[in-house]
C-alpha positions, 0 to 999 in steps of 0.5 A: 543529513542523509548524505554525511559521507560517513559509514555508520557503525557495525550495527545488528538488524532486528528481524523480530517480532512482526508487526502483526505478531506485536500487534496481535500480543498487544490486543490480547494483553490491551484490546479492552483499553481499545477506545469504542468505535460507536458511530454506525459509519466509522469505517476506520475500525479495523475489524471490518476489514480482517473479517471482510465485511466492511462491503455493506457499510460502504454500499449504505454510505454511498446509498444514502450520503457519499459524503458524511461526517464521523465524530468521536472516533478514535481517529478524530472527527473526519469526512467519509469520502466513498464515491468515485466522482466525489473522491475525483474532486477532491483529488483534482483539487490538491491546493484547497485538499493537502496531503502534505505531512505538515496538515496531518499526511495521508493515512486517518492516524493522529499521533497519540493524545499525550506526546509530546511536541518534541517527539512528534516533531522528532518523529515526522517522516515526510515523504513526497506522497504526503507533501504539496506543490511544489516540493511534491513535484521536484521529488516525484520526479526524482523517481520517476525515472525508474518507472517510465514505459522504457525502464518497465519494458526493461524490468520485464525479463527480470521480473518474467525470470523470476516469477518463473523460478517462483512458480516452477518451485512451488509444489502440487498436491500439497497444501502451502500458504500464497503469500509467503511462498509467492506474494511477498517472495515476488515483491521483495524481490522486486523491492531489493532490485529497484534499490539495489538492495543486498540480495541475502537481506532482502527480507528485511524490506518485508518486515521493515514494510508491515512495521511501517504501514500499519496505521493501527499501530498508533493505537498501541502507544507501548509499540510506538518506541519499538516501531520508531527503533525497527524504522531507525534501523531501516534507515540506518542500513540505507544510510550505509547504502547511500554512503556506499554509492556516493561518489560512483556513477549513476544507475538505475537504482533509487538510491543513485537516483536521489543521490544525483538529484537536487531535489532529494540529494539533501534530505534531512534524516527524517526525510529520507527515512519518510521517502523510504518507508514510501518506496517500501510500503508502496512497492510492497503492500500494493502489488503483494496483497493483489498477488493473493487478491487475485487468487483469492478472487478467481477461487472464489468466481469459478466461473470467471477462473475459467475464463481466464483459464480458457482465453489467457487474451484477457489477461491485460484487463484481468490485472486492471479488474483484480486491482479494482477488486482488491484494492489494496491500499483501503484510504488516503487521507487530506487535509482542508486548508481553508473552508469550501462547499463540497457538494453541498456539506460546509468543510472547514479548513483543517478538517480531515477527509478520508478518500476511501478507495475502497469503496469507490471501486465497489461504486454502483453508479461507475461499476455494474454488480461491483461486489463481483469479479468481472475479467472483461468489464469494459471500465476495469481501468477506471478503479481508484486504487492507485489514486488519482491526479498528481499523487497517482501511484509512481509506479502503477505500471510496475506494479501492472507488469508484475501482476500481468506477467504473473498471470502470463506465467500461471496460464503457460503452466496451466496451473489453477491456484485452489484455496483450500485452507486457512485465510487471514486477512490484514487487520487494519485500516489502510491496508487491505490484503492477506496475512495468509492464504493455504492454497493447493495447485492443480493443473486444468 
C-alpha cells in the first residue's frame, strides 16, 4: 500500500536516458518496424506535430465532418472528435463518455498486442483524471485545496521571486535554449514546492514527467520494461516521502494532502504511483510547453509582440490566448459505455473518442482567423485546453498565474525574447510543446 509506514531501502535514482533520447534511438534502430498510419485523417501520427503541420488536416475534418471515424490505425479504431460544441457534449456527458482507466483512460494509447493480462493488470496507474463518479470526486477534491483563489493568491510571491531569479540570470546577447533555461527551470520549480519535493532533486520531476507522458512510447514495446523501471522508481522516492511526513501535522503540501484525506490515504501502489505521474504530468507539460508557446507565438506576430510590449494591460487575456494558441496537451480521450446518437453518427458502447483540443482551439465557427495570435481576442478564455466539465484541469488557475506573472516580469524588464535558432518541437501525440528553443534577448 502506499501508506505502509516502513521507509524503503537506500535506492539510486536513474536520471538517464530521456525519454526522447530513448525514444529518438529506438526510431533510428525500429522506425521501419513502425506499423502505417494510412487513413488520410489519423491525426494520432506523431510526425504532424513534431513538423507543425497538423493545422490543415484539422481545419479538413472540421470542414467537412467534425466528427469522423478512423480505422486501422496503429492506436485501434477511434472517432475524431475536433469542434468545440462537439467536444463540449461529450464532456458534459461523463456517465455515457468515461474516462475511467477501467475502459481504456484518457490518452489514444492501447497496450501492446502481445502483453499479457497479468502485466497490464500489474501495470495500470489509475489516476483520478482517468476515473468516473464517484471515485473521481472524492479524489479531485483531495487536491483540490492546493489550488483554490486563497492558496494561488499565496503562491504568487513565490512564484514572482522565483521567475524573477529566473530572468535576471539569463544572459543578452547571447544565444541559449528557452526551454531549458526557462520553461522547465520554472515549472520544476513550481513542481517541487506544491510536493514539497527536496529541492537538489527537483529535476528528477522533469525526467520522471517526459518518461511518463509520452504516449508514443507504447509503440516501442522494448522501452515498456524501462519506462515501468524509471516510473517504479519515481514512486519509490515518493514512497519514502509519504513515510516521512506520516504521523506530522498537515501542510500545504500534496503529499499531507492525501495523507490526511480518506479518499487517497489508502491507495493501492499503482494508485499512487497513477495520481502521481497525473500531478507531474499536468503541472509540468502544460505550463512548461505554453512558457515556450507563448514566446514562440509573439516572435512569430511581431505585430502582436508589440502590443504586449506597448500595453502590458493586456496581459491577462495575452495568458488565456496563448494557452488557446498553444495548446499544450494536444487530446483526451473517452470511452463509450453504451450506444448513443452523437450528432447523427451511431457510437457503440466501447468505442473510443479522442477530443481533440487542439483543434477545437483553431475552431473557425468560435475563433476568427484561429491560426493567428490575437492578444485582445474577446473569447480568449473560451479555449479548450484545460478540458471542460468535471475533468477541467485542477490546477489551471496556477498554471494562469505562472504564465501572467511571467509576462508581468519580461514586461518590467522590458526584454523582448528573439528566436533566432534551433526549434524542436515534442514528437508526439499528446503533448504538444517544445524540446528546444535558441533564443537571444534584446531590451525594446
Amino acid at each position: 500500500m502506499a501508506t505502509k509506514a516502513s521507509a524503503p531501502e537506500k535506492f539510486t535514482y536513474r536520471t538517464a536516458p530521456s525519454a526522447t533520447k530513448a525514444f529518438e534511438g529506438w526510431l533510428r534502430e525500429h522506425g521501419h518496424d513502425l506499423p502505417a498510419h494510412t487513413h488520410p485523417w489519423d491525426v494520432s501520427r506523431s510526425d504532424i506535430y513534431v513538423e507543425d503541420r497538423w493545422q490543415p488536416i484539422f481545419a479538413e475534418m472540421r470542414a467537412k465532418a467534425p466528427i469522423n471515424k478512423v480505422t486501422g490505425s496503429p492506436y485501434g479504431d477511434y472517432w475524431n472528435v475536433t469542434t468545440v460544441k462537439t467536444i463540449q457534449h461529450v464532456e458534459a456527458l461523463p456517465e455515457l463518455y468515461s474516462s475511467s482507466w477501467r475502459n481504456g483512460g484518457i490518452t489514444i494509447g492501447e497496450p501492446p498486442a502481445d502483453v499479457t493480462p497479468e502485466m497490464i493488470e500489474e501495470r495500470r496507474l489509475p489516476m483520478f483524471i482517468a476515473m468516473d463518479r464517484p471515485e473521481h470526486t472524492g479524489q479531485r477534491r483531495t487536491v483540490a485545496p492546493a489550488f483554490t483563489p486563497a492558496e494561488i493568491e499565496y503562491l504568487s510571491t513565490e512564484v514572482r521571486m522565483r521567475t524573477a531569479a529566473v530572468l535576471d540570470s539569463l544572459p543578452y546577447g547571447e544565444e541559449f535554449d528557452w526551454v531549458d533555461k526557462v520553461s522547465i527551470e520554472l515549472t520544476t520549480g513550481m513542481l517541487a514546492i506544491l510536493f514539497g519535493f527536496p529541492w537538489e532533486d527537483r529535476h528528477l520531476l522533469t525526467f520522471w514527467s517526459d518518461w511518463a507522458g509520452d504516449v508514443e512510447m507504447s509503440l516501442a514495446r522494448e522501452l515498456g520494461d524501462t519506462r515501468h523501471e524509471i516510473l517504479s522508481e519515481m514512486a519509490q522516492y515518493f514512497q519514502r516521502l509519504w513515510v516521512e511526513r506520516m504521523g506530522k501535522e498537515p501542510s500545504r503540501d500534496l503529499i499531507s494532502m492525501m495523507i490526511h484525506s480518506d479518499a487517497m490515504s489508502q491507495m493501492s501502489p499503482q494508485e499512487f504511483m497513477g495520481n502521481l505521474i497525473l500531478l507531474i504530468v499536468g503541472g509540468n507539460d502544460t505550463t512548461r510547453n505554453t512558457m515556450s508557446g507563448i514566446i514562440h507565438g509573439l516572435d512569430s506576430f511581431p505585430e502582436q509582440r508589440a502590443i504586449f510590449e506597448s500595453d502590458p494591460s493586456v496581459i491577462p487575456n495575452a495568458v488565456q490566448e496563448c494557452i488557446r494558441f498553444q495548446t499544450p496537451l494536444a487530446h483526451m480521450r473517452r470511452t463509450a459505455t453504451a450506444d448513443a446518437d452523437l450528432f447523427g453518427h451511431q457510437i457503440k458502447a466501447g468505442d473510443k473518442l479522442i477530443l481533440w483540443y487542439i483543434s477545437a482551439n483553431r475552431d473557425e465557427d468560435v475563433f476568427t482567423d484561429p491560426d493567428r495570435i490575437d492578444l485582445r481576442r474577446g473569447n480568449a478564455r473560451r479555449n479548450l485546453a484545460f478540458g471542460y466539465g468535471i475533468h477541467r484541469c485542477v490546477g489551471a488557475r496556477l498554471a494562469e498565474l505562472q504564465l501572467k506573472i511571467l509576462l508581468e516580469e519580461m514586461h518590467a524588464r522590458r526584454m523582448r525574447v528573439n528566436v533566432t535558432g534551433k526549434v524542436e518541437r515534442v514528437r508526439a501525440n499528446f503533448v504538444h510543446g517544445f524540446r528546444r528553443m535558441d533564443v537571444t534577448l534584446e531590451k525594446f
